[in-house]
Structures are given as structure tokens and as C-alpha cells.
N, C-alpha and C positions, 0 to 999 in steps of 0.2 A: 394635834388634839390631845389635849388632857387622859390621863389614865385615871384623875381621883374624882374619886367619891363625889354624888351632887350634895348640894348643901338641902337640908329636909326641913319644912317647915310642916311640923307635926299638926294632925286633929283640933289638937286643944290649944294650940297657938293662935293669938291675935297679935297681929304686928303692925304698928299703925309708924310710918315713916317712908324715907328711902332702902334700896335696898340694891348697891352694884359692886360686882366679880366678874370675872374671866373666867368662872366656871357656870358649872352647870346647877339649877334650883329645882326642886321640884316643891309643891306646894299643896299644902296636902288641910290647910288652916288656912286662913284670913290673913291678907295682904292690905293695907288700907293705903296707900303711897306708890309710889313706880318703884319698876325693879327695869336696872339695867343685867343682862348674864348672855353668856353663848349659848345654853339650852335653857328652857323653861317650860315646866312639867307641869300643869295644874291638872290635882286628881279630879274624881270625882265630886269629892265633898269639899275641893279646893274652892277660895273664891278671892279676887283679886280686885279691887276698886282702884285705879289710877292709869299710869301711862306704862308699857311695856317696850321694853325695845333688846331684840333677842337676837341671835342668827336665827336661830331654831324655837317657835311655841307650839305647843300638842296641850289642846284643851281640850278637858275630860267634864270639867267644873262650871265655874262662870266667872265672866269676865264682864266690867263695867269701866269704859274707857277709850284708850284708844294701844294698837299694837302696832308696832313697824319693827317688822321682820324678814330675812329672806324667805322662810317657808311658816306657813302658817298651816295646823294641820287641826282641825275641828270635828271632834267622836263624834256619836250618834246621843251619846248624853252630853252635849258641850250646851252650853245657853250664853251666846254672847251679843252684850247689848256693847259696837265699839266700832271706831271705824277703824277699817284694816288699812296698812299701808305693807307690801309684800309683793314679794314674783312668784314665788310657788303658794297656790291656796288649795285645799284639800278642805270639803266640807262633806260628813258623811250624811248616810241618810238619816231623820231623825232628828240631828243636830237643829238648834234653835239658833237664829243670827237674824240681827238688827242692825242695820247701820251700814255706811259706804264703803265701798271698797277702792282701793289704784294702786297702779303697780308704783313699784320702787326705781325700775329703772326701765328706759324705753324698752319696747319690743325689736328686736334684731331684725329691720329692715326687709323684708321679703323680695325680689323681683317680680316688677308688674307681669301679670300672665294678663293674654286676650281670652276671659273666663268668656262660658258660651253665655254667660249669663249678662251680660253686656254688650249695649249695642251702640 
């Protein structure tokens, strides 16, 4: 894991393009294009229109698009209109979300049990 700094995309920032590192982003302005990164931070006042693909996203802001992430982690101010693609999802209370969801990679097999709920 990285020890530096995330890259900040300040208030007053409009960024209309791509945007891909191996580090970490936080967004804190207007995204208009995809970001590829390891972590992706969108604040409050952040807002992102395009394609995301993170290990790691924690939306504060809004998001307009689609996300494929292992964990996707959604505040109580989070507004996402996007379909998720992810294993770990976290959506708080609060939080505004539109759109489909499915995992990234199978679910790990369970052993059939005789549930009393089957006959």
C-alpha cells in the first residue's frame, strides 16, 4: 500500500477528461470523464459523471454512471444515480441510490444444509 498523499481535486475544480494512477483520489470538484485509482474519495460537495473503477470508493457526494469496485461504501449524504459492480457494498442510512447492483465475483459456495424450511 502506498504511504503518499491522495491526489485532491479541489471545490473550484472542473475536470472534464480521463483521469488514471495507482494511487489514491479524493474529489472534492467535478469529475466529467472516468477515473481509474486504488482509492476514490468523493466529498460532500464532490460530483463525478462517468465510469469509475477503484479497489476502494466512499461516496459522500454524487455520482452519475457506473462503479466497479471491490468495496463500495455509500454515506448518509451519498446520491448515486449508477449501476454498481462490487463484493463489499455498504449503503448508509439516508444515502440516495438508483440503479443495479452485482457482485464482481461469485459468492464462495456454501454446503447444502437440510434447512427445516424445506421439504
Amino acid at each position: 500500500m502506498s504511504s503518499k498523499a491522495p491526489s485532491i481535486l479541489s471545490q473550484d475544480l472542473v475536470v472534464t477528461g480521463e483521469i488514471n494512477t495507482e494511487g489514491d483520489v479524493q474529489i472534492e470538484g467535478r469529475l466529467d470523464g472516468n477515473i481509474n485509482a486504488a482509492t476514490l474519495t468523493i466529498g460532500e460537495k464532490g460530483f463525478v459523471n462517468g465510469k469509475i473503477k477503484a479497489g476502494t470508493v466512499l461516496i459522500h457526494g454524487k455520482v452519475t454512471g457506473k462503479i466497479e469496485a471491490t468495496t463500495i461504501e455509500l454515506s448518509e449524504t451519498a446520491n448515486v444515480l449508477a449501476d454498481l459492480v462490487q463484493d463489499h457494498l455498504s449503503i448508509a442510512n439516508g444515502a440516495f441510490f438508483d440503479g443495479k447492483c452485482s457482485r464482481k465475483t461469485a459468492p464462495t459456495s456454501a454446503p447444502k444444509s437440510n434447512s427445516p424450511l424445506q421439504k
